[in-house]
Backbone as ProteinMPNN parsed JSONL, in Angstrom:
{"seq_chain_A": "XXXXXXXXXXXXXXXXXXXXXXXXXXXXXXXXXXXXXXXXXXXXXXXXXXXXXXXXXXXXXXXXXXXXXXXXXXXXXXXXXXXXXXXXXXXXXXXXXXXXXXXXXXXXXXXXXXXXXXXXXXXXXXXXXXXXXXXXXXXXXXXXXXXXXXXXXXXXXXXXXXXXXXXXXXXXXXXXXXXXXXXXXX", "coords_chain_A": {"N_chain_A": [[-8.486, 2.68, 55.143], [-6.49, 2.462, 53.51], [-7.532, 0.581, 51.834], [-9.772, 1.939, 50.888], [-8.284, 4.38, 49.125], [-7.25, 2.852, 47.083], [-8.985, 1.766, 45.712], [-10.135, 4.263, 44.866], [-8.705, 5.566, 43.169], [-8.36, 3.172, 41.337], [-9.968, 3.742, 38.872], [-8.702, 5.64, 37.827], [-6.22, 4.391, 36.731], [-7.076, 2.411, 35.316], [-8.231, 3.913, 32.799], [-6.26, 5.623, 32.211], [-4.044, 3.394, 31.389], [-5.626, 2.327, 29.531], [-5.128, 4.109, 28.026], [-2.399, 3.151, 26.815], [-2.774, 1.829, 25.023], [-2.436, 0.127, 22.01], [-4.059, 1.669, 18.861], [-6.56, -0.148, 16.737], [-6.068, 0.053, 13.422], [-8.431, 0.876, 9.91], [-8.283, 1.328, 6.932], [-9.913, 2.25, 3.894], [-11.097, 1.561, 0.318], [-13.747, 4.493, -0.798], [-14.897, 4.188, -3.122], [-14.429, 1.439, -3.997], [-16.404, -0.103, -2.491], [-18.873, -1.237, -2.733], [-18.006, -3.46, -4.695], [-16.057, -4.511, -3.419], [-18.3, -5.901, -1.413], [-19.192, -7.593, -2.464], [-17.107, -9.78, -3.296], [-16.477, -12.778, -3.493], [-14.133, -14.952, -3.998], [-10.904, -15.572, -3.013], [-7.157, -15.25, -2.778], [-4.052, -16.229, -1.473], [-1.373, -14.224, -1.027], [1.941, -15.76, -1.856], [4.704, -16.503, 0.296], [7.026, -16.429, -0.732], [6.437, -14.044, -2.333], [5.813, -12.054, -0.104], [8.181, -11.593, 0.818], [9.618, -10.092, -0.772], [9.224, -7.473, 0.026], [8.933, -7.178, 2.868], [9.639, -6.242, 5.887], [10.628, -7.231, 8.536], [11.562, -9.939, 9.146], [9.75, -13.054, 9.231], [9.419, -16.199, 11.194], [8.94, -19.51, 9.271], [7.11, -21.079, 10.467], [6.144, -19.373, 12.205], [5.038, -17.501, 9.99], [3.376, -19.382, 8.403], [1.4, -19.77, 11.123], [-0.218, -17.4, 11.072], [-0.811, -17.164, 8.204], [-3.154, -19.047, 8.34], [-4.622, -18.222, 10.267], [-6.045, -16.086, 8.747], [-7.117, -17.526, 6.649], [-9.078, -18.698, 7.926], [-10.313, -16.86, 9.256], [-11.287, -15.022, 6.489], [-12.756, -17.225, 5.59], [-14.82, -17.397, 7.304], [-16.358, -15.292, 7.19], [-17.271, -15.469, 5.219], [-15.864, -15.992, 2.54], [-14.348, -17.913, -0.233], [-11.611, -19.762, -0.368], [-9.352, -19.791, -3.644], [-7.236, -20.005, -5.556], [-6.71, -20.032, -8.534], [-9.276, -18.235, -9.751], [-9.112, -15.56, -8.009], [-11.17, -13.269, -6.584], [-9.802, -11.751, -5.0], [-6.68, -10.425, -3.646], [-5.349, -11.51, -0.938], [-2.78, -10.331, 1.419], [-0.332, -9.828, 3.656], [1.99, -8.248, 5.895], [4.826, -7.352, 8.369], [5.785, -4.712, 10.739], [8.421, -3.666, 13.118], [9.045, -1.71, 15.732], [10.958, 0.212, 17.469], [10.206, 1.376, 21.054], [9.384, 4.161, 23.213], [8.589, 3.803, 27.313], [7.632, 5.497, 29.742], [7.902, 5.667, 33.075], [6.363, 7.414, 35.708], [7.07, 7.384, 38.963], [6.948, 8.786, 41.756], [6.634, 10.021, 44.769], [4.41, 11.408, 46.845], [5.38, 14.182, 49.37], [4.547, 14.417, 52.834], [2.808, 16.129, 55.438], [2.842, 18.729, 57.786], [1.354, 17.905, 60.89], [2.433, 18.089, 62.967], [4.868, 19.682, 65.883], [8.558, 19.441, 65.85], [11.026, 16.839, 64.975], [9.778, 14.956, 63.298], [7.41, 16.048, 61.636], [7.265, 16.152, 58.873], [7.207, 14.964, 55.732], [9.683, 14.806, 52.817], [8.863, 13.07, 50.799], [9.688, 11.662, 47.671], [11.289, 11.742, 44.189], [11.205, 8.873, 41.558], [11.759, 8.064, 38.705], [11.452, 5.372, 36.341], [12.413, 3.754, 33.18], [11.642, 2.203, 30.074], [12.02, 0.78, 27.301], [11.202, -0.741, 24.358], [9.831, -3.766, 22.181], [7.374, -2.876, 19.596], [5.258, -4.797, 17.127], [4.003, -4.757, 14.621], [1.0, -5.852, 12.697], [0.151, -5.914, 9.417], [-2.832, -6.436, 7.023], [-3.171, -6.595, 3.891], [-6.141, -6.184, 1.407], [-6.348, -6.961, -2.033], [-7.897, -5.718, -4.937], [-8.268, -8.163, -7.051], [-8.757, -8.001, -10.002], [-8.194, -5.307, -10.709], [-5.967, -4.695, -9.665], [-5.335, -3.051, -7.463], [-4.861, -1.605, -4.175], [-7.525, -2.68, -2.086], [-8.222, -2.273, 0.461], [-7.303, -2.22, 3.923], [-5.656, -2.875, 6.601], [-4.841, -2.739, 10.416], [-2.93, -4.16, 13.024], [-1.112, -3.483, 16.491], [0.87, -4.354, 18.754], [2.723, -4.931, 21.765], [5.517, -6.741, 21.611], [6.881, -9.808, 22.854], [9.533, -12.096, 23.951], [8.873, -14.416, 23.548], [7.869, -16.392, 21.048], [4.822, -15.909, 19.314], [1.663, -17.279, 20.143], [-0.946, -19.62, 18.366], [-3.026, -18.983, 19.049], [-2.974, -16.614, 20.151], [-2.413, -15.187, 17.487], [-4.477, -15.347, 15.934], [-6.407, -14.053, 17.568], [-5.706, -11.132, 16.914], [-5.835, -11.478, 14.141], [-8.618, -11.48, 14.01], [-9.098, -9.497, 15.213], [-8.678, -7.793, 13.255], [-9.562, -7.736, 11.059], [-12.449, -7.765, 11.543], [-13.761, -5.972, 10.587], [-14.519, -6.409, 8.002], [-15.844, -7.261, 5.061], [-16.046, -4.178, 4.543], [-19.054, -2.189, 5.906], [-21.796, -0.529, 3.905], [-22.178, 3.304, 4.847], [-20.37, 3.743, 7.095]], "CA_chain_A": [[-8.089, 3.883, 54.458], [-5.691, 1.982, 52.062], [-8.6, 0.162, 50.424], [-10.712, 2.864, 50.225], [-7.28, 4.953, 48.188], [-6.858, 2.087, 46.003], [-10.854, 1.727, 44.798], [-10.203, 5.948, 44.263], [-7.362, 4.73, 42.456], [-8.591, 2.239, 40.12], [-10.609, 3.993, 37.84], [-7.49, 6.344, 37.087], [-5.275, 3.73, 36.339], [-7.788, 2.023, 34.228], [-8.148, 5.09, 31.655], [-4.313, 5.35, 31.822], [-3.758, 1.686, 30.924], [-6.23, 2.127, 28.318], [-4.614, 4.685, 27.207], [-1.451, 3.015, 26.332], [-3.001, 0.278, 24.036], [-2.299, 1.12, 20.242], [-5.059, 1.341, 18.172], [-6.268, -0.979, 15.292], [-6.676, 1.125, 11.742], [-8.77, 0.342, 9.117], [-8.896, 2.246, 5.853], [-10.329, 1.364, 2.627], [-11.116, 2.776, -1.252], [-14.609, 3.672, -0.841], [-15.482, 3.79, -4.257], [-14.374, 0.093, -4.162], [-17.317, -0.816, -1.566], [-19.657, -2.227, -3.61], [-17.639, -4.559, -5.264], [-15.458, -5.67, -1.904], [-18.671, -6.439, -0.846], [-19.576, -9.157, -3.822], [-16.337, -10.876, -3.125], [-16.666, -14.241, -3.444], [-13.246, -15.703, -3.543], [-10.117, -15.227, -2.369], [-6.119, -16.516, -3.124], [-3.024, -15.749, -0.36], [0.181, -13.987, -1.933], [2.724, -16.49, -1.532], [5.375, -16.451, 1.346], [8.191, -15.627, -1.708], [6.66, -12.816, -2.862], [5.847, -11.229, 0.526], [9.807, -11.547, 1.302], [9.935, -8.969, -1.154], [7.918, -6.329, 1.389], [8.744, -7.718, 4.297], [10.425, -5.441, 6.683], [10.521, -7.976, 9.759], [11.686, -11.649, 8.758], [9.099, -14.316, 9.972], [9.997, -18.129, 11.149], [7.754, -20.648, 8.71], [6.131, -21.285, 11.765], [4.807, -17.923, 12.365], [3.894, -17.336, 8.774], [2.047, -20.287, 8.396], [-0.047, -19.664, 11.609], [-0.786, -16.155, 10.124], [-1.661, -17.655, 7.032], [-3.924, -20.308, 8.865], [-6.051, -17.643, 10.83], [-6.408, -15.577, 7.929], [-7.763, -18.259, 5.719], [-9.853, -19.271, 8.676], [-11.229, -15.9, 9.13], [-11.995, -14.776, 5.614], [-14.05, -18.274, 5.298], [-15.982, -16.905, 7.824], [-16.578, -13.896, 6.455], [-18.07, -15.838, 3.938], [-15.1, -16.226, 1.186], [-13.791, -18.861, -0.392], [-9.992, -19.548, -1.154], [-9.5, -20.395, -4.908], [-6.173, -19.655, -6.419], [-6.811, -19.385, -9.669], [-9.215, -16.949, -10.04], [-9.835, -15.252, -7.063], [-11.535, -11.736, -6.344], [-9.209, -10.283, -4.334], [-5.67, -10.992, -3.514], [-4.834, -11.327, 0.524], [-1.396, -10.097, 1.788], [0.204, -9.235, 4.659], [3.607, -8.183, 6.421], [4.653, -6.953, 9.763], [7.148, -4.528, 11.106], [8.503, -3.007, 14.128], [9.614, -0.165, 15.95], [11.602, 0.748, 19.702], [9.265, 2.339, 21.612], [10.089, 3.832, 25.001], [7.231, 3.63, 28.112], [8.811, 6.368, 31.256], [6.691, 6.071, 34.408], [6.772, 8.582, 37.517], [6.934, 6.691, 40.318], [7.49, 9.187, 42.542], [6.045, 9.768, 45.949], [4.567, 12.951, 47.571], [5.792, 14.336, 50.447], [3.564, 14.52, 54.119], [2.5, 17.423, 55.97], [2.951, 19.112, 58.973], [0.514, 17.911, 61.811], [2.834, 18.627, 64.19], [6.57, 20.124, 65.473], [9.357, 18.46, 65.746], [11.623, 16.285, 64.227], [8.616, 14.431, 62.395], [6.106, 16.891, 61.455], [6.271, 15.716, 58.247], [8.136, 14.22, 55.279], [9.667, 15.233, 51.786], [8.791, 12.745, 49.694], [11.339, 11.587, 46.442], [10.529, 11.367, 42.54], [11.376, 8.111, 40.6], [11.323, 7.461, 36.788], [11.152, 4.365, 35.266], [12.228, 4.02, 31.683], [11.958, 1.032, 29.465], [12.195, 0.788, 25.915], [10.497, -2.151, 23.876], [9.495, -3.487, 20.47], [6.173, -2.891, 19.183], [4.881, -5.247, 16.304], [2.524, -4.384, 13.462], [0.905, -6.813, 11.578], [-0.57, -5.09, 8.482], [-3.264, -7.383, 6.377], [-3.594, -5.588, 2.631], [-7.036, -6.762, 0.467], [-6.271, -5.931, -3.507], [-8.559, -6.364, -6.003], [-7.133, -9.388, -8.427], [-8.701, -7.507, -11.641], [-7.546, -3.546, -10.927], [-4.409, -4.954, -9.252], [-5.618, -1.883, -6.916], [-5.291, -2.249, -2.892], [-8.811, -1.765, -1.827], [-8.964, -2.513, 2.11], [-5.696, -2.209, 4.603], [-6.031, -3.431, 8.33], [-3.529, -3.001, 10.715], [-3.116, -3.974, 14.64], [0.124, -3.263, 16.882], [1.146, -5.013, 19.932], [4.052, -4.908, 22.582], [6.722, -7.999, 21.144], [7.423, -10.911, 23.708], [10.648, -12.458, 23.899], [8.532, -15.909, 22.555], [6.946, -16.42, 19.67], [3.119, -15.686, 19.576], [1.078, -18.783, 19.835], [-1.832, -20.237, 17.433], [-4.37, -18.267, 19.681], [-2.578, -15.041, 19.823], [-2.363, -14.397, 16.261], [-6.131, -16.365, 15.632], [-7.156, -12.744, 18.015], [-4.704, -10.305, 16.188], [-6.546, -11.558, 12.704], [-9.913, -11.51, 14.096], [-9.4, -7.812, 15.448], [-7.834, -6.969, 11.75], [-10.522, -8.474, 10.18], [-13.664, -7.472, 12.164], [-14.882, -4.574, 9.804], [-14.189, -6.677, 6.164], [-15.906, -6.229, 4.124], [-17.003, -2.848, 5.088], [-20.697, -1.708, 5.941], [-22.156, 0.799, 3.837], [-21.873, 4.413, 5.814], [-19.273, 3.53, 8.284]], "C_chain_A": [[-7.321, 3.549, 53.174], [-6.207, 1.813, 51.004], [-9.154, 1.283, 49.657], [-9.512, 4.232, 48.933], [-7.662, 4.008, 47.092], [-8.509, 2.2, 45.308], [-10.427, 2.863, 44.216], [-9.354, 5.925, 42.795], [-7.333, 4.293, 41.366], [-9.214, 2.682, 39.599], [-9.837, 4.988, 36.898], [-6.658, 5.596, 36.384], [-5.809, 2.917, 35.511], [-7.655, 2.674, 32.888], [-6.715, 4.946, 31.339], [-3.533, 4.146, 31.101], [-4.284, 2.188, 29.591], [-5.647, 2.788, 27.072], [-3.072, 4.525, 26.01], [-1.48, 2.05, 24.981], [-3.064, 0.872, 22.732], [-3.582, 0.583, 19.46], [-4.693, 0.4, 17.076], [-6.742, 0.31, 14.49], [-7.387, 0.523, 11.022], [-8.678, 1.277, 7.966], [-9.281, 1.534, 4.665], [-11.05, 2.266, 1.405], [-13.102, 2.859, -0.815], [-15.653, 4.049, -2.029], [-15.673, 2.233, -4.697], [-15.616, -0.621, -3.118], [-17.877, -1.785, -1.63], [-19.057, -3.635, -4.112], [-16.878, -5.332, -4.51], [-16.682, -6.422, -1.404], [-19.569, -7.551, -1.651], [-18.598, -10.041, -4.272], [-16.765, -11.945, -2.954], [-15.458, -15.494, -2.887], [-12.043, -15.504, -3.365], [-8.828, -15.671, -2.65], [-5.136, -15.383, -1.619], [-1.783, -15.466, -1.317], [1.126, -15.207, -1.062], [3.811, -15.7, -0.467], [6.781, -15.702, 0.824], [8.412, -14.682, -1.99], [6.292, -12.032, -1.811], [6.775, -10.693, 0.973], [10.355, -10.295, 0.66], [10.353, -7.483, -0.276], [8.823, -6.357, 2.547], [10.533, -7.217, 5.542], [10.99, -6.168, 8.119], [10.607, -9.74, 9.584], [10.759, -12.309, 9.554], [9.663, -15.691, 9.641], [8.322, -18.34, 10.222], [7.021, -20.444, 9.485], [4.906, -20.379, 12.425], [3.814, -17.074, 11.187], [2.609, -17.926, 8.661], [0.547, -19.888, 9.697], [-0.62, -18.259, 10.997], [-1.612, -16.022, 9.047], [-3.105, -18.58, 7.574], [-5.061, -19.72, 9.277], [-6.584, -16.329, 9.727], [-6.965, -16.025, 6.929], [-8.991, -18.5, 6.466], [-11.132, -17.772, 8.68], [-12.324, -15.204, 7.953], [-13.212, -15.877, 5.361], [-15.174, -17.694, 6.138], [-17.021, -16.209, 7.677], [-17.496, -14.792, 5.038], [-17.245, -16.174, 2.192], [-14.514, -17.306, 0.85], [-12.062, -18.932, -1.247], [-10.278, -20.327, -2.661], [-8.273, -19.397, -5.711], [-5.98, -19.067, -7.915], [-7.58, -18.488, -10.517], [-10.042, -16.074, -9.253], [-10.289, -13.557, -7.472], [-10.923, -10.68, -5.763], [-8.178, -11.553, -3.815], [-5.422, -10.537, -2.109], [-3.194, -10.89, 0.498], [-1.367, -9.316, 2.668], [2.017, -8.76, 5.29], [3.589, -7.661, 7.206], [5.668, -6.046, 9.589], [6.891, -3.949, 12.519], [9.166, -2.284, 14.344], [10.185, -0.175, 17.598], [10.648, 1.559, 19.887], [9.664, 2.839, 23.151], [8.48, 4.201, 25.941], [8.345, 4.674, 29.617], [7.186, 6.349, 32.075], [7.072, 6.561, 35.257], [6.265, 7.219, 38.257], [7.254, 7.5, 41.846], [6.194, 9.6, 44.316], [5.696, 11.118, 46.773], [4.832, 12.884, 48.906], [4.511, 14.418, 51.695], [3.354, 15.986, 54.243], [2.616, 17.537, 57.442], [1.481, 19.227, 59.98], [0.91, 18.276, 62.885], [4.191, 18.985, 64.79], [7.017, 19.222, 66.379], [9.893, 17.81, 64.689], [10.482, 14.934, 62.922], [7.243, 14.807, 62.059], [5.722, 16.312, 59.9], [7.574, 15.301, 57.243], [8.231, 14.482, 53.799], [9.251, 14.579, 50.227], [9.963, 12.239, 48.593], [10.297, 11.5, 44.899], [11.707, 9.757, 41.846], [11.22, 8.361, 39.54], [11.969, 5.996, 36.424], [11.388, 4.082, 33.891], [12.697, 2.832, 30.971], [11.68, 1.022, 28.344], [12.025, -1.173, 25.532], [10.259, -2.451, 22.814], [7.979, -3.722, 20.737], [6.264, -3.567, 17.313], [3.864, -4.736, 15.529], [2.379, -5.163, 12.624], [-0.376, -5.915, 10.506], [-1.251, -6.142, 7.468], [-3.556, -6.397, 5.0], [-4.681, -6.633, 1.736], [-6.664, -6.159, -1.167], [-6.834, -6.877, -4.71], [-7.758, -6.903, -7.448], [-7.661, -8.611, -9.823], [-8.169, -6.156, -12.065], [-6.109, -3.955, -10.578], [-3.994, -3.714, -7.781], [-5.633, -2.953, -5.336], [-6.717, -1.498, -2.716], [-9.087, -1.633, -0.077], [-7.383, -2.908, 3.077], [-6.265, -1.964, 5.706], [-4.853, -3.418, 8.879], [-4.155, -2.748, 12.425], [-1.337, -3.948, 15.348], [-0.022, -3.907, 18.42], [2.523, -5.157, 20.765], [4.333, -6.754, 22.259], [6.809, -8.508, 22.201], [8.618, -11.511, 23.797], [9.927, -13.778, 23.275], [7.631, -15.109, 21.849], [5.376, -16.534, 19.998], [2.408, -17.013, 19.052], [-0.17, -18.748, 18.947], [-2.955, -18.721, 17.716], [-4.42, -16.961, 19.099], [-2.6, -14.217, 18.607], [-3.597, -14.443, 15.787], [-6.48, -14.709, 16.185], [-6.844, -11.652, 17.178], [-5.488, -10.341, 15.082], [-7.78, -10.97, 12.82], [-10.004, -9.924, 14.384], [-9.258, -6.78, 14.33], [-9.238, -6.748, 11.103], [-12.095, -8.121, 10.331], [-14.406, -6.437, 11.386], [-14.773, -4.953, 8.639], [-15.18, -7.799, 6.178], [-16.771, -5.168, 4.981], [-18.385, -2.883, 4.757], [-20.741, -0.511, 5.191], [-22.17, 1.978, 4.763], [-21.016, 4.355, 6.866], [-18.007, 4.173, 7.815]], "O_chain_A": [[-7.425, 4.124, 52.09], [-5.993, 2.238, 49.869], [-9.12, 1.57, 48.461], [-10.088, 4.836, 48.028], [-8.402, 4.42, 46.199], [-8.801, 2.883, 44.327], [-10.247, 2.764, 43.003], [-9.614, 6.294, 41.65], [-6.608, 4.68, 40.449], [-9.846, 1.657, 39.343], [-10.071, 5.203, 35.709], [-6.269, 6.081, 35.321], [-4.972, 2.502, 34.709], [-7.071, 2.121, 31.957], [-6.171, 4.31, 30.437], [-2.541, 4.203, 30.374], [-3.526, 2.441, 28.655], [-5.585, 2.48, 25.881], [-2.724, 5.185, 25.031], [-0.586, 1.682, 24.219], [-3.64, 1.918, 22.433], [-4.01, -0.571, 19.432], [-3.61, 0.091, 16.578], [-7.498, 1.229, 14.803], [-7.257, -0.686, 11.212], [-9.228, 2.328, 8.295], [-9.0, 0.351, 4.469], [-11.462, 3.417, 1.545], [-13.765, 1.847, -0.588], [-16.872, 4.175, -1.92], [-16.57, 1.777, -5.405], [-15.597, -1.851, -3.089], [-17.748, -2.862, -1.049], [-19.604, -4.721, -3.92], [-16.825, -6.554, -4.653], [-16.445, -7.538, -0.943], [-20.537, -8.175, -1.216], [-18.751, -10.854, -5.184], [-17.614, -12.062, -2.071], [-15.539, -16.388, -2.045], [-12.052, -14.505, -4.083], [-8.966, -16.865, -2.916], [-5.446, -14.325, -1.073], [-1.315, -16.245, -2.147], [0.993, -15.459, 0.136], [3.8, -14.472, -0.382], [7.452, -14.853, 1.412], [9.497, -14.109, -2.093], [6.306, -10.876, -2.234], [6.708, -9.582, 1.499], [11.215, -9.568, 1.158], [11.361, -6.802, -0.087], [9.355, -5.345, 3.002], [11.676, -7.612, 5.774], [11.832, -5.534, 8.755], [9.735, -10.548, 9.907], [10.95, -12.142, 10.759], [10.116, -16.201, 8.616], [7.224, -17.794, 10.325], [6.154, -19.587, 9.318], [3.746, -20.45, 12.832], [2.746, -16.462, 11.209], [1.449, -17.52, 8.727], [-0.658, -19.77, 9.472], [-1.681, -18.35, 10.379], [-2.587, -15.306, 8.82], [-4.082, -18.555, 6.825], [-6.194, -20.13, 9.025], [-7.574, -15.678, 10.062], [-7.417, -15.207, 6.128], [-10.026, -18.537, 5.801], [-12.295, -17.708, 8.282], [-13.511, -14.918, 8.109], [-14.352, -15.558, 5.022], [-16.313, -17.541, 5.697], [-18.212, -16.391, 7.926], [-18.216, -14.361, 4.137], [-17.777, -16.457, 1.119], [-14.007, -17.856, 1.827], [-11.593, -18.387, -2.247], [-11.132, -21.193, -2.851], [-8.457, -18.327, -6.292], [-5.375, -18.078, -8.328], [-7.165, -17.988, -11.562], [-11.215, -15.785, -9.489], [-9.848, -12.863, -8.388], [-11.105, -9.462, -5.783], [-8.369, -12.754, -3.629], [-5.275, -9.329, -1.92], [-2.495, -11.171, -0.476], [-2.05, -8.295, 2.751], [3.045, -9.216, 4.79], [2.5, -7.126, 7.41], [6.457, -6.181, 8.655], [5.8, -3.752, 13.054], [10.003, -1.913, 13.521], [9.645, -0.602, 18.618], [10.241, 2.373, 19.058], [10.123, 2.125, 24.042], [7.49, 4.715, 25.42], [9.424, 4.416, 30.148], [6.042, 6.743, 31.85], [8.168, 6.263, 35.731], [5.37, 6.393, 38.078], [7.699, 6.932, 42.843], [5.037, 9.222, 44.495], [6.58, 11.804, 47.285], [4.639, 11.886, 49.601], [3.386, 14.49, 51.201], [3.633, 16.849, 53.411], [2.502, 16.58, 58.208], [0.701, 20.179, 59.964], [0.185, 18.729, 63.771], [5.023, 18.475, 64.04], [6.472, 18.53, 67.239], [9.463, 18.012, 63.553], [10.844, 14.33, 61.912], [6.218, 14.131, 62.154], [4.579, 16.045, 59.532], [8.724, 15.271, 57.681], [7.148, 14.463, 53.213], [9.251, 15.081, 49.103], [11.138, 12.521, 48.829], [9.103, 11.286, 44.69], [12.931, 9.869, 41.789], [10.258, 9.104, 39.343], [13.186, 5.872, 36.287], [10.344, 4.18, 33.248], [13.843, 2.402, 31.101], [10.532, 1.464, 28.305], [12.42, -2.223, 26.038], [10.376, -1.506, 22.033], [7.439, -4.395, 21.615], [6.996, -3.092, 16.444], [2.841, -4.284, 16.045], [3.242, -5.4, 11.779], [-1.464, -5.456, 10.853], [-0.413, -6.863, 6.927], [-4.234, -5.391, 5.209], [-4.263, -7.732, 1.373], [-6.73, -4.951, -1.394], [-6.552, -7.972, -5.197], [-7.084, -6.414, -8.354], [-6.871, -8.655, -10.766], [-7.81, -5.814, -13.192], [-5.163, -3.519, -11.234], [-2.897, -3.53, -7.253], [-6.011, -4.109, -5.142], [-7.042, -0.346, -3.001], [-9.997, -1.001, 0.46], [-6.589, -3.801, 2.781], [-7.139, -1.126, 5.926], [-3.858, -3.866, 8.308], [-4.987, -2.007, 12.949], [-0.424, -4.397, 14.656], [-1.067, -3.852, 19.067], [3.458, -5.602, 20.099], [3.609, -7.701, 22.569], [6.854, -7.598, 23.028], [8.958, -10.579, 23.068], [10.572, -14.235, 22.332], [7.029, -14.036, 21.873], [4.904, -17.233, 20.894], [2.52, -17.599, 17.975], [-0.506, -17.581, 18.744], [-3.42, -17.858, 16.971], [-5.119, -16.371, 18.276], [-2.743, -12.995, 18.549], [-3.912, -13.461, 15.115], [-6.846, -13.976, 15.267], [-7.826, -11.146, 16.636], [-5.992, -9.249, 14.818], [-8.164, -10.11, 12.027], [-10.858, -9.21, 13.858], [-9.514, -5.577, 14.297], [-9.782, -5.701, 10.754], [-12.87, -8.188, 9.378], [-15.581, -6.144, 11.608], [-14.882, -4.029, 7.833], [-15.335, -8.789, 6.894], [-17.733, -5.274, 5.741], [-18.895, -3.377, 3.751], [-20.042, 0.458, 5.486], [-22.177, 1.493, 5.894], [-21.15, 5.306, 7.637], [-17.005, 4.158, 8.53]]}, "name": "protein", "num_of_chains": 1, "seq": "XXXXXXXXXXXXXXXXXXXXXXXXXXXXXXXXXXXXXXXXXXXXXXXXXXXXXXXXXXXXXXXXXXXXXXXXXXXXXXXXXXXXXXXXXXXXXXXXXXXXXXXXXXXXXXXXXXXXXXXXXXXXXXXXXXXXXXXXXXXXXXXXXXXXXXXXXXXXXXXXXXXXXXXXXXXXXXXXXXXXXXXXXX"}
């Protein structure tokens, strides 16, 4: 009887889960289409001038891998880095926010099968309430000759107490990144 609850179970708590996961965004100019999509090459705003921006201090450590899977990815994509006179200028910066998560935990009561002192039982309500940081890493594309942003990616994720490893951010990019350069009609 347990199992067969829990199977009933799991397809609710699936949706629900799903539901908590923050979307990725994409937006982008799309008069600029055409010409995002005859990019060729590519430069990274320096680490100096994102400090400007940059609402959420990063260690070296976490820049650099940031920088690392974002060079990695655009190559993929087909672009090539070239500093001096690229097609479009990469940049990114993160921030975050408290978020709070409240779950019922509470428990319904029984029913009366029969009298007496245990016919049946009232039940209690729980709540749950935990408050957390949520990260956003925001990647901005801007065309090096308008000086114009043309293509802004952004994914959000519940913060860890450690630092996000090689991998973690390598996925984070790749999920940013997955629609650049845009498809005609999309």
């Amino acid at each position: 009887m347990k199992s067969l609850l829990a199977l009933l179970l799991l397809p609710v708590a699936i949706i629900l889960l799903g539901g908590c996961a923050s979307p990725r965004t994409v937006d982008y100019d799309r008069a600029m289409l055409q010409k995002m999509q005859n990019y060729e090459t590519f430069s990274l705003e320096s680490r100096s001038a994102r400090a400007v921006y940059q609402s959420l201090q990063l260690t070296e450590i976490t820049d650099r891998r940031i920088t690392r899977a974002l060079e990695s990815r655009l190559a993929e994509s087909g672009l090539q880095k070239d500093d001096a006179t690229p097609d479009c200028i990469v940049t990114f910066f993160t921030t975050s926010k408290t978020k709070t998560e409240v779950n019922d935990l509470s428990m319904a009561g029984g029913y009366a099968y029969r009298r007496g002192p245990y016919r049946g039982w009232a039940g209690y309500s729980h709540y749950s309430v935990d408050q957390y940081e949520e990260g956003t890493l925001i990647v901005d594309i801007i065309d090096a000759e308008t000086k114009q942003m043309v293509w802004r990616g952004a994914d959000s994720k519940r913060l860890r107490h450690s630092a996000p490893t090689e991998k973690d951010i390598a996925k984070i990019v790749d999920r940013i990144l997955r629609e650049f350069p845009p498809e005609p009609g999309k």
